[in-house]
C-alpha positions as CSV (number, residue, x, y, z in Angstrom):
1,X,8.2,17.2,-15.5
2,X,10.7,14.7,-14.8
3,X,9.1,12.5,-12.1
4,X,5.1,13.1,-13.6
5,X,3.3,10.3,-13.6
6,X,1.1,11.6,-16.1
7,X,3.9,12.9,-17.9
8,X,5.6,9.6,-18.1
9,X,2.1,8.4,-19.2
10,X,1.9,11.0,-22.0
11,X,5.0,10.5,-23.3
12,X,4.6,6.4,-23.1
13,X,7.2,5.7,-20.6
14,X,4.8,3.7,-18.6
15,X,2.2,1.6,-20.1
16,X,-1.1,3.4,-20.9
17,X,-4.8,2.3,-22.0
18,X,-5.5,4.9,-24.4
19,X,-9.7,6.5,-25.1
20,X,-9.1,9.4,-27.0
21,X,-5.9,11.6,-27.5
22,X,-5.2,15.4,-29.4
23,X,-2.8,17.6,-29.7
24,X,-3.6,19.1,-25.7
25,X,-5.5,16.2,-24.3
26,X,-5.4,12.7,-23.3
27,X,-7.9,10.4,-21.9
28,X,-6.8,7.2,-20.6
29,X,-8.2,4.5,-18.1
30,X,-6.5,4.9,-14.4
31,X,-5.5,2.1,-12.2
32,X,-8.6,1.9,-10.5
33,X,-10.7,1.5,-14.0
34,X,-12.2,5.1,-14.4
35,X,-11.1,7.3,-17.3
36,X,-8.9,10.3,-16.7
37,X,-8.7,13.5,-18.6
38,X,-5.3,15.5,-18.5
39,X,-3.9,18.1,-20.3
40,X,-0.8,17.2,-21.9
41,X,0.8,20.1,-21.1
42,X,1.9,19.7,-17.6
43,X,-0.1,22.0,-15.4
44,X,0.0,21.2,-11.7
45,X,-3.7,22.5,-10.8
46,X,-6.5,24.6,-11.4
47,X,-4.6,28.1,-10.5
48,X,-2.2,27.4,-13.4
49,X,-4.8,26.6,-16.0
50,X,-5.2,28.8,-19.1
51,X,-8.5,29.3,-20.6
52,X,-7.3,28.0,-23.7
53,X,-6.4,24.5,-22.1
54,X,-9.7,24.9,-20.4
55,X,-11.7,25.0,-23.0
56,X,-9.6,22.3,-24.5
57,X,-10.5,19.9,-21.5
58,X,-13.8,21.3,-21.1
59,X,-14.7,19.7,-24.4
60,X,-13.1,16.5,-23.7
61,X,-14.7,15.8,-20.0
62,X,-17.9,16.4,-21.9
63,X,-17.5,13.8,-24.8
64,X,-15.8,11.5,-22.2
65,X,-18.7,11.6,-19.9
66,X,-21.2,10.7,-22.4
67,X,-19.2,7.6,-23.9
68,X,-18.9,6.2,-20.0
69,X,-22.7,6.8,-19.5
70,X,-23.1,4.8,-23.0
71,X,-20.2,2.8,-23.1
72,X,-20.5,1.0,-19.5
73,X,-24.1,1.4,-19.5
74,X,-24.1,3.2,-16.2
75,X,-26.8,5.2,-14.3
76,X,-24.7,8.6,-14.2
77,X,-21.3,10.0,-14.0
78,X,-19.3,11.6,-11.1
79,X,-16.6,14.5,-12.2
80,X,-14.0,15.1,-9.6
81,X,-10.8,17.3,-9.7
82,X,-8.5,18.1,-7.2
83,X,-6.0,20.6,-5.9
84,X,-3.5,20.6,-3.3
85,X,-3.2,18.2,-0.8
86,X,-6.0,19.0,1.6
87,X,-8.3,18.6,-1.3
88,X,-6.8,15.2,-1.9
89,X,-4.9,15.6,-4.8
90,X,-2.0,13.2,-4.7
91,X,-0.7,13.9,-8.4
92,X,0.3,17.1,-9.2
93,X,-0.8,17.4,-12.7
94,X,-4.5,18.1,-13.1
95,X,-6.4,15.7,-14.3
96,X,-10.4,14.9,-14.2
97,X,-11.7,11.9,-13.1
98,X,-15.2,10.4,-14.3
99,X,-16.0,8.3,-12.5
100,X,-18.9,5.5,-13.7
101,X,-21.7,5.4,-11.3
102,X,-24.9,3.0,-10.8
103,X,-27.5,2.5,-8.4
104,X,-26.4,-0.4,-7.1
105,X,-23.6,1.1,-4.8
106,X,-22.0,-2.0,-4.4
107,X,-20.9,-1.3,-8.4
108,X,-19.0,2.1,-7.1
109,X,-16.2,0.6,-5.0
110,X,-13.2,2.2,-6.4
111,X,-9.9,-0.6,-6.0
112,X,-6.8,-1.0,-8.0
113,X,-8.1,-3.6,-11.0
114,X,-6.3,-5.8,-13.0
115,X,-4.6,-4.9,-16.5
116,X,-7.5,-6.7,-18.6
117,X,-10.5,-5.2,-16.7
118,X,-8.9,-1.8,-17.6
119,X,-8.3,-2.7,-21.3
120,X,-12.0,-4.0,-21.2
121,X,-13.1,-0.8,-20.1
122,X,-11.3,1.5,-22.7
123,X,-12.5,-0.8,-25.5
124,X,-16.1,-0.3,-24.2
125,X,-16.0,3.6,-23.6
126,X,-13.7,3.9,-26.9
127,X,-16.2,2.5,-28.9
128,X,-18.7,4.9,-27.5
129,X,-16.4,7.9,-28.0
130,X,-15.8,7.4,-31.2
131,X,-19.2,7.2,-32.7
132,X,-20.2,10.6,-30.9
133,X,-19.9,13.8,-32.2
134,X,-19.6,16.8,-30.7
């Protein structure tokens, strides 16, 4: 889609911090320093997702999760997804968020961070990532 976000991302029109990437699926670090999963295929939401691409995603949320739980050495995760706008989502190309979470809630303030806290964060959950298998 011409004015995609993630599909400007994907095809490295705009600058990207890069954890893991296939064939279907990318997962790179948003703005606001969580990772995101998204199919490369652009799919606006969850009612025009194959079970192929699912199952493709499915498998990538699940390795991505356990590299941010080891890689940031946080307490748990938070998964979110959303579709349509009274759900919240804003870009219509599904994507997953996971989100790092601690105990200390003054650690979960989501805000816009800077290029080298992002970079920082995809080296840390990288590393993780690529010494799991799954």
């Amino acid at each position: 889609m011409e004015n995609c976000v993630f599909c400007k991302i994907i095809n490295r029109q705009l600058p990207v911090y890069i954890i893991s990437e296939n064939e279907n699926v990318i997962v790179f670090v948003s703005r606001h320093n969580d990772p995101l999963v998204v199919p490369k295929k652009h799919i606006k939401d969850i009612y025009e997702l194959d079970n192929e691409t699912g199952d493709e995603i499915m498998k990538e949320i699940i390795k991505t999760a356990k590299s941010v739980k080891n890689g940031l050495s946080c307490d748990g995760v938070y998964i979110t997804q959303a579709n349509e706008p009274a759900a919240g989502q804003d870009v219509f190309h599904i994507h997953f968020h996971i989100y790092p979470r601690w105990q200390d809630q003054s650690k979960n303030q989501a805000k816009i961070v800077s290029d080298d806290e992002r970079q920082q964060t995809m080296e840390k959950v990288k590393k993780s990532y690529e010494t799991l298998s799954i």
